[in-house]
C-alpha positions as CSV (number, residue, x, y, z in Angstrom):
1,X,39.4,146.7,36.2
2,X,37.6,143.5,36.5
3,X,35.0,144.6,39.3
4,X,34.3,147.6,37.1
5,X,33.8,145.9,33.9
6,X,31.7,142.9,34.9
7,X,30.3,144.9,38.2
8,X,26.9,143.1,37.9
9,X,28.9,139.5,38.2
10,X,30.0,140.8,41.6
11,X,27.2,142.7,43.0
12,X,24.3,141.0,41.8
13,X,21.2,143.2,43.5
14,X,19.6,145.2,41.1
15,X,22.7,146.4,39.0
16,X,21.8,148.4,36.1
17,X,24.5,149.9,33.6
18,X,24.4,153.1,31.6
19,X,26.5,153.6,29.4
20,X,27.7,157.5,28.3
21,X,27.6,157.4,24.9
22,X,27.3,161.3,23.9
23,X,30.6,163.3,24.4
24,X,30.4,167.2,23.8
25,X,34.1,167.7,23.4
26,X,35.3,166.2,20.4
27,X,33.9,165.5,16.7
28,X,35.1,163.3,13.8
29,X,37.1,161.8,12.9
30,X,37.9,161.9,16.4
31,X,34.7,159.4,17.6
32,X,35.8,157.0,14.6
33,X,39.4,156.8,15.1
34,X,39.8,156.3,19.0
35,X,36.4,154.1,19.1
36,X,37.9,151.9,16.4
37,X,41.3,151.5,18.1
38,X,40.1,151.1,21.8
39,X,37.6,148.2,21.0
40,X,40.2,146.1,19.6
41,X,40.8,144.8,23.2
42,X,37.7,142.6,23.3
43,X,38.0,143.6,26.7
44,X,36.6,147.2,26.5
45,X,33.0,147.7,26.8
46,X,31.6,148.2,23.2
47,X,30.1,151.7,22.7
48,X,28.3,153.4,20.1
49,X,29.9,156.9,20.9
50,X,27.7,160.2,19.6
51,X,28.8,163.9,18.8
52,X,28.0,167.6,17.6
53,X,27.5,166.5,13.8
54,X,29.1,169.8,13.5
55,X,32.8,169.4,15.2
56,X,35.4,168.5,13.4
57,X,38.6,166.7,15.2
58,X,41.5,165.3,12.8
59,X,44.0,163.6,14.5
60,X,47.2,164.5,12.5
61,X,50.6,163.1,12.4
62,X,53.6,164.7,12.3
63,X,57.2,162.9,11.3
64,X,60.4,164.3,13.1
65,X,63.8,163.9,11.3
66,X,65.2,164.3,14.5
67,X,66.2,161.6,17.7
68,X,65.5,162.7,21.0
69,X,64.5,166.2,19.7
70,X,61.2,167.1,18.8
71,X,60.7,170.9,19.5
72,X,61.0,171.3,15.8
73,X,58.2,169.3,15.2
74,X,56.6,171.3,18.1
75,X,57.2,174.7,16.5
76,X,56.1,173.6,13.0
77,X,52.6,173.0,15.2
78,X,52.3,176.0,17.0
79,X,53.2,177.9,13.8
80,X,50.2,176.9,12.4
81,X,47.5,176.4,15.0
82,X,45.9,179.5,17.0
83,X,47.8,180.8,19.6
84,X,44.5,182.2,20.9
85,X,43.3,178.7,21.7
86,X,43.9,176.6,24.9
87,X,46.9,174.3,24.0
88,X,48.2,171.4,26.3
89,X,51.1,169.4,25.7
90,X,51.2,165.5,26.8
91,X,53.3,162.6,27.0
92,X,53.5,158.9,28.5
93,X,56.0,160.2,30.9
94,X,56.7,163.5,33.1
95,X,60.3,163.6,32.1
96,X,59.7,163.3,28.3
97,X,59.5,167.4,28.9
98,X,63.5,167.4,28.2
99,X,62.6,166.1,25.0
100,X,62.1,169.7,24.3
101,X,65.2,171.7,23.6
102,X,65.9,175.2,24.3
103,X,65.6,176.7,21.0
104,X,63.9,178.9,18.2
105,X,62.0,180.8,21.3
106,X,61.0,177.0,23.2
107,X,62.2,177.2,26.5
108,X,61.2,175.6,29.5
109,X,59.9,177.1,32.6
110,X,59.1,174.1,34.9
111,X,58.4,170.3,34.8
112,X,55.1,171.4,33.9
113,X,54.8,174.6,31.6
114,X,57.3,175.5,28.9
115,X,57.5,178.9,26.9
116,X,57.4,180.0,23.5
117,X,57.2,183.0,22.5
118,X,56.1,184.5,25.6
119,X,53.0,181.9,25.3
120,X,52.9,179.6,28.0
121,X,52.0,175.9,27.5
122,X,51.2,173.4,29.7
123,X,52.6,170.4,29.9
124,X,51.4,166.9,31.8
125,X,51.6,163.2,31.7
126,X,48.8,161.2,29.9
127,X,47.7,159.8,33.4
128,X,47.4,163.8,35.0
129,X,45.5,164.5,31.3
130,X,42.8,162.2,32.0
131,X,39.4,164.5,32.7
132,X,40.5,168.2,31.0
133,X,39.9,168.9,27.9
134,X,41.6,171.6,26.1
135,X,41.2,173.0,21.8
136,X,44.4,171.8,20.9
137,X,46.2,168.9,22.2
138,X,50.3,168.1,21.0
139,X,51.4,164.6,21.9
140,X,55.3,163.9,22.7
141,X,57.2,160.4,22.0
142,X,55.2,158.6,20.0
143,X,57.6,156.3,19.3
144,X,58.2,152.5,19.6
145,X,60.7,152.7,22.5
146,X,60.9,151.4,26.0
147,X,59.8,154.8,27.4
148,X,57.5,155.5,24.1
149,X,54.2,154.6,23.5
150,X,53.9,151.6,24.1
151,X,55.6,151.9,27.6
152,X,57.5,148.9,27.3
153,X,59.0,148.5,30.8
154,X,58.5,145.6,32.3
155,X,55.4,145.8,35.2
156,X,56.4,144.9,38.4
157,X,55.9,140.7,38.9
158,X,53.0,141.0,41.8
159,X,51.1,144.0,39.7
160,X,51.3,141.5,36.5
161,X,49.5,138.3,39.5
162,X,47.1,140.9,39.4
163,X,45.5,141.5,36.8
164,X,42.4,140.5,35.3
165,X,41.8,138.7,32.3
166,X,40.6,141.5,30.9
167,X,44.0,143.6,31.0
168,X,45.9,140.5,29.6
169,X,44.9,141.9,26.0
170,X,48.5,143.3,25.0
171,X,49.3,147.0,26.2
172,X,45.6,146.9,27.9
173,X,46.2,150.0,30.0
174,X,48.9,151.5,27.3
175,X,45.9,151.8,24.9
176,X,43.2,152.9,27.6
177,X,46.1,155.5,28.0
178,X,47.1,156.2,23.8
179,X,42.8,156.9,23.7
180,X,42.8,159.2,26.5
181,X,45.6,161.2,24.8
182,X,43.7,161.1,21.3
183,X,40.4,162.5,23.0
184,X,41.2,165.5,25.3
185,X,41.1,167.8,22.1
186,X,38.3,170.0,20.9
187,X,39.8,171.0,17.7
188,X,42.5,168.9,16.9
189,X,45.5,166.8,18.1
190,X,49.0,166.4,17.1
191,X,50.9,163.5,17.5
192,X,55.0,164.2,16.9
193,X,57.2,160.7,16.4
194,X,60.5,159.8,14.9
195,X,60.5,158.9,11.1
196,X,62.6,156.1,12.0
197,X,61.2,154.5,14.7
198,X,56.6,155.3,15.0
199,X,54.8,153.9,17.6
200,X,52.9,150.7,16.2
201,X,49.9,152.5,17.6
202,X,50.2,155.4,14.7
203,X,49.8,152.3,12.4
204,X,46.8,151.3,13.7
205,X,44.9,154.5,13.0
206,X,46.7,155.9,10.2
207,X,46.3,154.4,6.8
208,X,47.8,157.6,5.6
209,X,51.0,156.1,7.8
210,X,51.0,152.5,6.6
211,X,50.6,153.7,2.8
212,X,54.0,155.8,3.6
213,X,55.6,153.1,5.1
214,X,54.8,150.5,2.5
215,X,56.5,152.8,-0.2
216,X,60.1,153.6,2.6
217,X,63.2,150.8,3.5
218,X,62.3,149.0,6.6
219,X,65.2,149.3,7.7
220,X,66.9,153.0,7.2
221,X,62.9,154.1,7.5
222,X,63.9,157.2,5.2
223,X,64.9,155.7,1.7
224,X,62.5,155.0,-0.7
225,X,62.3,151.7,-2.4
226,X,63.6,151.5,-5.7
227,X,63.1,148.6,-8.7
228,X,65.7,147.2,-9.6
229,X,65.5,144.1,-11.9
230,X,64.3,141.2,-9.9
231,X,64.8,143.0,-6.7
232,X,64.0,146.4,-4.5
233,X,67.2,148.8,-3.0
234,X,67.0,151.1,-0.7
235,X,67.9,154.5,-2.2
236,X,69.8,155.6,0.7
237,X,72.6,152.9,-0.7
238,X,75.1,155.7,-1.0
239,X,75.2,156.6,2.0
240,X,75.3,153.6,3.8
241,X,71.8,151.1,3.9
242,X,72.1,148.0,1.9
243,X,69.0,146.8,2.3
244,X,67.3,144.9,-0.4
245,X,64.5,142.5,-1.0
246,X,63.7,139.7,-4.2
247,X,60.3,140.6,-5.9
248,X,58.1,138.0,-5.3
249,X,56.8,136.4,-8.6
């Protein structure tokens, strides 16, 4: 990444840059969003991206109840979007597929299509995403977990003697990845992850998200937090979560 980001350090002979700053495929909130989110790594080269003033392009969250599972979160999506539209579903990794469970009309018809209700829906990793664009994107496994997003599996030792000082940032190419996956949408994207367990990244673009967070147990992820005196319990007690936490005076 080195030679492409500081490409006039290493060929020095009349090196100009130009930067493409004008996308026709998505709107805001969009430009906001994954402009804020991909500059944090001091690293990137600071844009000032530009779009149709008249596309809009939320990026929405959606919370499954359910580990390992997220078709229902899938089919509350499709239920709602236009089945007319060009719809692609992505993930970090080919095999997150299986995450999707033959039911309610989802079924899958190879490692890279599944079917509901007689629609067919492509599916792809966000590395195959990179260069289509499509109205409606859905995003699998956006949760904190080894195989999540972050990938947290440890990089092969020689790749890590590699890299540049400008993928040392933490998650360099996992967030070069997370914005490629929120900007392949015309319309809108989806992002499905586990109540209990959200990808850090979610926090970092959602305030919606940390405001939810703030108000639910850190621990159980589900109970509210109730007041209680001189402390806060979780109001899942009953059935099993004892956290609780002194009010600070």
């Amino acid at each position: 990444m080195a030679l492409i980001y500081q490409f006039e350090h290493f060929f020095r002979l009349k090196t100009r840059r130009s930067l493409i700053e004008q996308t026709h495929r998505f709107g805001q909130p969009t430009i906001r969003t994954s402009s804020n989110f991909v500059t944090k790594n001091p690293g990137q080269v600071a844009k000032n991206i530009r779009g149709n003033r008249r596309s809009h392009t939320p990026i929405s969250i959606i919370l499954n109840e359910t580990r390992n599972d997220d078709t229902d979160a899938l089919i509350k999506i499709l239920q709602k979007v236009n089945l007319s539209d060009e719809i692609q579903i992505i993930s970090r990794y080919n095999h997150d597929i299986y995450r999707l469970k033959e039911h309610d009309g989802v079924r899958i018809a190879s490692p890279e299509a599944i079917m509901w209700q007689n629609i067919r829906i492509p599916f792809c990793s966000m590395h195959k995403s990179k260069g289509i664009t499509r109205d409606i994107v859905i995003v699998l496994n956006m949760n904190s977990t080894t195989t999540g997003m972050p990938a947290t599996r440890e990089n092969d030792p020689l790749t890590d003697i590699l890299l540049s000082a400008e993928e040392s940032y933490p998650f360099a190419e996992e967030r070069r990845l997370f914005y490629v996956a929120i900007t392949r949408a015309r319309k809108a994207t989806y992002l499905i992850a586990e109540r209990r367990n959200p990808s850090p990244f979610l926090f970092e673009i959602s305030e919606d998200l940390n405001d939810l967070y703030q108000k639910l147990c850190p621990r159980c992820k589900t109970g509210e937090l109730v007041k209680r005196n001189d402390r806060y319990y979780c109001a899942n007690y009953r059935y099993g979560c004892n956290f609780t936490k002194r009010i600070q005076r």
